[in-house]
N, C-alpha and C positions, 0 to 999 in steps of 0.2 A: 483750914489755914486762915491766919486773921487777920485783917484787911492793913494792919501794920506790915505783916510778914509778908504780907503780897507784896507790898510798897518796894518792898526792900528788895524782893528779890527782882523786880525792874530795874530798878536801880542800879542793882548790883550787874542785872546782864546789859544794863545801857554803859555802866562804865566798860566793863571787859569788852563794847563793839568798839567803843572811842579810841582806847588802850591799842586794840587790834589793828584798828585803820592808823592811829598814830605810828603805831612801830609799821607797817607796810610801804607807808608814806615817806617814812624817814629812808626805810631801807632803798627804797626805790631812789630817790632823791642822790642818796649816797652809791647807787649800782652808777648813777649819769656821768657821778665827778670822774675827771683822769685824775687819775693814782701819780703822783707827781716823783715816782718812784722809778716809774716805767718812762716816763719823760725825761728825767733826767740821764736814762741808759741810751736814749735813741739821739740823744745830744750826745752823749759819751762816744757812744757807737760811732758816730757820724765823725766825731774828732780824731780818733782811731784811722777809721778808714782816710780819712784825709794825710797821716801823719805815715799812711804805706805800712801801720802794725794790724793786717787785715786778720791775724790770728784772732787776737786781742779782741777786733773788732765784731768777730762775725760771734762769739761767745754774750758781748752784751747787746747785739742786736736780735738775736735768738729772745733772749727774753724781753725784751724790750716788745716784739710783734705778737708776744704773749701775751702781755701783760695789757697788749694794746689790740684786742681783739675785737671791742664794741667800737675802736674811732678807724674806720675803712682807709682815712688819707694816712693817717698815720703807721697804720700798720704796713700798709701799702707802702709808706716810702721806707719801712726799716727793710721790708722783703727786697726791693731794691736793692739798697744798699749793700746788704747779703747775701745778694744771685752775685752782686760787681766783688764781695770779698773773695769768694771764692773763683770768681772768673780768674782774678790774679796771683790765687794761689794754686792755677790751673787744676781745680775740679772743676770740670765740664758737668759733671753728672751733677753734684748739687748748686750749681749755675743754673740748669735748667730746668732742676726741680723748685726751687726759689721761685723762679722766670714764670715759672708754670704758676704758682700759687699769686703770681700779682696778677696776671690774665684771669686767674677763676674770682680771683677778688674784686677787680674794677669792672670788668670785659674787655675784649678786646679791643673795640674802637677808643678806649679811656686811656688805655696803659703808654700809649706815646706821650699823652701830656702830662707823663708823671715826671718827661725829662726838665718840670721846671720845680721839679720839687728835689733836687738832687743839683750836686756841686756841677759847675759848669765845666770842670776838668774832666767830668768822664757820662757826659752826655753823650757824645760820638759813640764810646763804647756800649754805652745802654743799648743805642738807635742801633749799632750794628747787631748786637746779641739778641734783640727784637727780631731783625732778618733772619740770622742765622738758623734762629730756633722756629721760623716762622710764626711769630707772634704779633707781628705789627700790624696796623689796622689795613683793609685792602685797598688799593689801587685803586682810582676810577678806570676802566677799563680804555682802551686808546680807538681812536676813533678806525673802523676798516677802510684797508687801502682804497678798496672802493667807493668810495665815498670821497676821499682825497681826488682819487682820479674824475670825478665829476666836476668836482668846484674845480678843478686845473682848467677842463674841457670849456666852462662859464666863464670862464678870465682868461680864456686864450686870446693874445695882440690880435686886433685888424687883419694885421699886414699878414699873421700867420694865417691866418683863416684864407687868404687871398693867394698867397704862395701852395696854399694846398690847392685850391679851384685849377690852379693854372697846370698841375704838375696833372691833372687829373688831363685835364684836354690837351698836354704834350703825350700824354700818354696813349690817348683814345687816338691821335691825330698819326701817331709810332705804330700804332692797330691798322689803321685806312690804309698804311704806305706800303706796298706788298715787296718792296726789296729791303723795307728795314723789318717788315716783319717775317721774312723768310731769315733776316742774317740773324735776327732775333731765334728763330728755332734751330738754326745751325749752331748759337752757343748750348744752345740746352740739349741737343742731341746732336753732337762733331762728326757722331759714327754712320749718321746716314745722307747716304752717296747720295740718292734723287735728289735731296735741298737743295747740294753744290751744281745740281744740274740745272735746274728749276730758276735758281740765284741769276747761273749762267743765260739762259734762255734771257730773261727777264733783263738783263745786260744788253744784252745783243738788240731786241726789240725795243726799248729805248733808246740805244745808236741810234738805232734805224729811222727812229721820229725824227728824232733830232733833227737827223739831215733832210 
């Protein structure tokens, strides 16, 4: 081969690398743009469902989250809008398969703040069909009763603290007095005779100081 023909066939393969990466570049470039096609359906859509023709509506929203597969917010809010079309055209079932597909799309802890991507007329109903389906992000859990009842026991009044001491040595003091503590076991067992005799005795021998 001669030293021309070499030349050329360099050449020749440095153009077809150029050529190559040119169209990759372009192509990739042009994979990035929104299709302003698909855009113009999820405005349509979105007009639709506003105007209560949810038929109508869930037809170009279908292709709209189609078409809008690479933009996650987007597609996200047409899936919305198309779990809420059918919610009011009472399919449950493709409500929640919808519902389902914005959870595997965002995640879960994401898909409540999508109610600001959506008309404020039926945000209630999103947030509730969130519950219903249990899709919503979770709860912080609520603190236990126990714990409550400590900090009550740390912030109990003076006065109550003082009211208990006292109710405590009326009590022990109700214990020492053996005629209030026999009438005391005569309310808690009425049926035995010795108490009422014992009660008696205990009557009679305090007269008898008395005087």
């Amino acid at each position: 081969m001669g030293k021309r023909k070499f030349i050329n066939l360099i050449s020749f393969i440095s153009l077809i690398a150029i050529a190559s990466s040119a169209i990759l570049l372009s192509s990739s470039l042009f994979s990035q743009e929104i299709d302003p096609f698909y855009l113009k359906l999820l405005t349509r859509g979105e007009k639709s469902f506003l105007a209560q023709n949810y038929k109508e509506a869930a037809k170009e929203l279908e292709i709209a989250a189609f078409g809008l597969h690479r933009e996650k917010k987007l597609k996200a809010k047409a899936l919305v809008y198309l779990s809420m079309c059918y919610y009011y055209l009472k399919d449950m079932e493709n409500c929640e398969n919808y519902l389902r597909q914005v959870s595997e799309l965002v995640g879960r802890e994401e898909i409540a703040s999508l109610e600001k991507e959506i008309d404020e007329s039926v945000r209630f109903d999103f947030q509730k069909l969130l519950n219903h389906f249990k899709l919503a992000p979770e709860e912080e859990k609520e603190i236990p009763l126990k714990i409550h009842e400590k900090a009550e026991a740390k912030t109990k009044p003076p006065e109550q603290k003082t009211r208990t001491k006292t109710q405590i040595r009326d009590k022990a003091r109700v214990e020492r007095d053996p005629v209030k503590n026999l009438e005391r076991n005569i309310k808690a067992r009425p049926r035995n005779v010795s108490l009422y005799c014992e009660l008696y005795k205990l009557h009679i021998r305090n007269s008898n100081s008395e005087l």
